[in-house]
C-alpha positions as CSV (number, residue, x, y, z in Angstrom):
1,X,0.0,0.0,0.0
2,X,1.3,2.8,-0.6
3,X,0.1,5.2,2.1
4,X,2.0,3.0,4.7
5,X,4.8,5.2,5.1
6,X,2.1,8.2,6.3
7,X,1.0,5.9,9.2
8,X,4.6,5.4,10.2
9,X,5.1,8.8,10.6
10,X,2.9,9.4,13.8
11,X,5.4,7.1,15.6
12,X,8.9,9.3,15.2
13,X,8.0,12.0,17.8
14,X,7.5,8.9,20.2
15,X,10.6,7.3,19.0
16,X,12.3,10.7,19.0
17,X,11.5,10.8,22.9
18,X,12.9,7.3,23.5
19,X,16.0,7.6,22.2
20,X,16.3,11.1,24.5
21,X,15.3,10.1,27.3
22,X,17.8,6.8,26.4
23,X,20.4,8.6,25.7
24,X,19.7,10.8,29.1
25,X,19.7,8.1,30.8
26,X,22.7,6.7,29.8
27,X,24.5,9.8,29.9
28,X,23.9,10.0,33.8
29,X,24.0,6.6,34.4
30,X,27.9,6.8,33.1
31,X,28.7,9.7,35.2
32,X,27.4,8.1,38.7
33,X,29.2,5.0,37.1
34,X,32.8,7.0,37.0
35,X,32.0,9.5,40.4
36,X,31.5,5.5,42.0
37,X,34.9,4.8,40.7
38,X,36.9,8.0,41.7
39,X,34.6,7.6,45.2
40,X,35.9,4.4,46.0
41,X,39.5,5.6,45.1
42,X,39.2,8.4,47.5
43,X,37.5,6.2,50.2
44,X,40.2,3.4,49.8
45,X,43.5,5.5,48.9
46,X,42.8,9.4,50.6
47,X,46.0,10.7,49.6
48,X,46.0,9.2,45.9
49,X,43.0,11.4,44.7
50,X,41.8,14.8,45.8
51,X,37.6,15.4,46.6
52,X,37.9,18.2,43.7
53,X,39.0,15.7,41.4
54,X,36.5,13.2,42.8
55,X,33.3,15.4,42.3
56,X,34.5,15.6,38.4
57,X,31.7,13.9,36.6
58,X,29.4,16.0,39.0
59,X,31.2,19.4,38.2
60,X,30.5,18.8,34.6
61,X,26.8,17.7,35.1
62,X,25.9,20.9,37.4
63,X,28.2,23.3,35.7
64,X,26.0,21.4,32.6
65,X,22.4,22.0,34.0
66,X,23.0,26.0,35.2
67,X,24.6,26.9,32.0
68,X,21.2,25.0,30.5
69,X,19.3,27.1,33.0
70,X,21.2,30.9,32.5
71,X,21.8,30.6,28.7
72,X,19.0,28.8,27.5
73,X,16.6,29.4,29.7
74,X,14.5,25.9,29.5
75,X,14.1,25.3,32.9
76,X,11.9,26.3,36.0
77,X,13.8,28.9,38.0
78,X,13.7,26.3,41.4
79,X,15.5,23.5,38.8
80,X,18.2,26.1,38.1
81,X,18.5,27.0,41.9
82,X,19.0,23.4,42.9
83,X,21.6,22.8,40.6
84,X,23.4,26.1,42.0
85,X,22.9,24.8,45.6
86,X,24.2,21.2,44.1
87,X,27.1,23.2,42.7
88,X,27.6,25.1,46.2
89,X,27.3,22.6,48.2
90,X,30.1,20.9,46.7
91,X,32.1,23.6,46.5
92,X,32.0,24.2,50.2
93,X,33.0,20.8,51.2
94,X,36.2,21.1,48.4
95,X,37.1,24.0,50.0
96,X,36.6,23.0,53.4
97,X,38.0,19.6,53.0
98,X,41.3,20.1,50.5
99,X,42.2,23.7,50.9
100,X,41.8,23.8,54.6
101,X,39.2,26.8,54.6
102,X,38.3,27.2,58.5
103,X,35.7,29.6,57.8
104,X,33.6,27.4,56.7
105,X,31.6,25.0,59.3
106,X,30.0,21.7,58.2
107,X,27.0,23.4,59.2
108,X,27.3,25.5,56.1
109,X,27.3,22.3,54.0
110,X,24.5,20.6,55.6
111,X,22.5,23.8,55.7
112,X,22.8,23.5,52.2
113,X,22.0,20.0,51.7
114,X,18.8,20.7,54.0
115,X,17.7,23.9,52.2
116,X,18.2,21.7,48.8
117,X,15.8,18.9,50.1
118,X,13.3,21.1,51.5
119,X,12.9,22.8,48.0
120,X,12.6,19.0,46.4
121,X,10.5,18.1,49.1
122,X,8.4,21.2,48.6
123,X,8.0,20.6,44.6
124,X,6.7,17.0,45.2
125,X,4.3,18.1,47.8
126,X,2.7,21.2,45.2
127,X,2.2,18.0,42.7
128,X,0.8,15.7,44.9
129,X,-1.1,18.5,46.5
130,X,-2.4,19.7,42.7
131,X,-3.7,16.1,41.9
132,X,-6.1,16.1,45.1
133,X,-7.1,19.9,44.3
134,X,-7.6,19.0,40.5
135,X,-4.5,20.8,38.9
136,X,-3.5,18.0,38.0
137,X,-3.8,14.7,36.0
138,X,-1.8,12.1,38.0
139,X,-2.1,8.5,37.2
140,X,-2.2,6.3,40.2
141,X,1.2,4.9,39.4
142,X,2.8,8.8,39.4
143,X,0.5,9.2,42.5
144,X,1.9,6.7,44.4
145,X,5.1,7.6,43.2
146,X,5.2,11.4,44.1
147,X,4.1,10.1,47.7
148,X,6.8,8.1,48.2
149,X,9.4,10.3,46.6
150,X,7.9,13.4,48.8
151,X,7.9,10.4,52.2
152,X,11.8,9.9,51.5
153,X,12.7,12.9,50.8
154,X,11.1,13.8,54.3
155,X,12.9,11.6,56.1
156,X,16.3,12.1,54.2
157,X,16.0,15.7,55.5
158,X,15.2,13.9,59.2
159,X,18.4,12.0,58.5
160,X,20.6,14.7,57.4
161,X,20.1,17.1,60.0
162,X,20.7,14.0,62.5
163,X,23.8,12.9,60.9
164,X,25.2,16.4,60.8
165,X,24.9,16.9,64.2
166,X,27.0,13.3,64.9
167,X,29.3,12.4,61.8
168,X,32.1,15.1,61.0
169,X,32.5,15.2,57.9
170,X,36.0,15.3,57.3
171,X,36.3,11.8,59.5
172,X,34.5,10.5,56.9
173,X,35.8,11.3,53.7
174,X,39.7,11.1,54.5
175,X,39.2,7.6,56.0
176,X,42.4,5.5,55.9
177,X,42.3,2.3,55.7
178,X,45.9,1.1,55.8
């Protein structure tokens, strides 16, 4: 038949978003793979690899995402702002941790880590809270889903501000094991 090809062509955008959100996904699935490796280098070996050099694949992903956000402008101003607290938060602990910086407190760090969460935590709580008012269109599988998601991020908050208060970080990340 020769109108075949016409009924074919409804199906690119679909395939378009597959192989994006692939590709996404195996983008960022490469980069936790290779900040695992340089992790476990820096956990096993402190002196052989420095926390700037471990946060690498993450340095390129935020610096990645806020450029996305400042320059071209596709993304929600909160998505932008976590990515720059991402970005901060990672630079306070280099700082702190290789350099030496005194001034700053691992209460700056996990202030930021909390402030990060509570922004998530408040994002997943306007969706869920937009399905029960009607805003939104949830499936129950995205339902159930935001719940969770806003349940642990809840108690990830609960567990950071716990853990700051007992676990220095600087005990933890230049542990030798020799």
């Amino acid at each position: 038949d020769s109108t075949d090809h016409l009924d074919r062509v409804e199906y690119l955008p679909l395939l378009q978003r597959s192989l994006k959100f692939g590709l996404k996904t195996g983008v960022l699935c490469f980069i936790v793979f290779i900040f695992e490796i340089l992790l476990s280098i820096r956990l096993s070996k402190p002196s052989a690899i420095s926390l700037a050099e471990t946060y690498i694949p993450f340095w390129i992903l935020t610096i990645g995402f806020i450029s996305n956000g400042v320059v071209c402008k596709s993304q929600h101003f909160l998505l932008s702002l976590v990515w720059i607290m991402v970005f901060t938060a990672m630079l306070l602990s280099v700082l702190m941790i290789d350099y030496g910086i005194t001034a700053i407190l691992i209460s700056h760090i996990i202030s930021t880590i909390l402030a990060l969460l509570a922004i998530i935590s408040g994002i997943l709580i306007y969706l869920v809270y937009g399905h029960q008012i009607g805003y939104f269109k949830l499936t129950d599988g995205q339902l159930t889903a935001g719940v969770l998601y806003s349940m642990s991020s809840f108690l990830t908050i609960l567990l950071v501000a716990l853990m700051g208060q007992v676990i220095e970080l600087p005990e933890i990340i230049v542990l030798d094991l020799d």
